[in-house]
C-alpha positions, 0 to 999 in steps of 0.5 A: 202179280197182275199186269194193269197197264201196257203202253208204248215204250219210248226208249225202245221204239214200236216193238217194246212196251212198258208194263205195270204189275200190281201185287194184290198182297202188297200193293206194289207196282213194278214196271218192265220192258218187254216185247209185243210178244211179252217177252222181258226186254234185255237190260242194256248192259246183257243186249250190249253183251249178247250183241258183243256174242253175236260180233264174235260167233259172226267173225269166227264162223266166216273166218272158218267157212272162208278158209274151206272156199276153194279159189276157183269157187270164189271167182266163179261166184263172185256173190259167195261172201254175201251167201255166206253172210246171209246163211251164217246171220239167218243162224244167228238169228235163230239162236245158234252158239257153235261156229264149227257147225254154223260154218258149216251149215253155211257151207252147206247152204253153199251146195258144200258137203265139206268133204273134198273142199280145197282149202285156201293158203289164205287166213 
């Protein structure tokens, strides 16, 4: 297969574009959609399942970085739900599948240890 066509792909917006594969044997053209990198854009059906991924391993790795957050921490650092977003979406977006150690490297980011943390009464 050789790649003979690249153009701007406009259901995907300015990050994606279409590409067109020639295969010299057959004469047959197959399209995809890909980055500007190259890299194969995810059909709908595997982005909608790996966004639902991304909603569960989020909601699962706050709710247990949370529960290690003492009280006091959290009314002397007002700002301590929005670190935690940040660290907890930055690993996401590197790829980490693991809640467990995504909360902790949250907690990490947060100067925790995760030893002698006081745990909430709340869930």
């Amino acid at each position: 297969m050789h790649l003979i066509r690249r153009g701007p792909h406009s259901d995907f917006g300015a990050g994606f574009e279409r590409q067109t594969f020639l295969c010299p044997k057959c004469n047959v053209e197959i399209e995809r959609s890909a980055d500007k990198k190259g890299q194969p854009h995810a059909e709908p059906s595997h982005l909608m399942a790996r966004i639902a991924r991304n909603i569960e391993l989020y909601n699962s790795a706050y709710r247990l970085a949370w529960k290690h957050v003492s009280e006091p921490q959290k009314r002397e650092q007002p700002n301590i739900a929005q670190r935690l977003h940040d660290s907890i979406k930055r690993q996401l977006s590197d790829g980490a599948t693991e809640p467990l150690f995504i909360a902790s490297e949250a907690l990490k980011a947060l100067g925790e240890s995760g030893r002698g943390t006081q745990v909430s009464s709340e869930s």
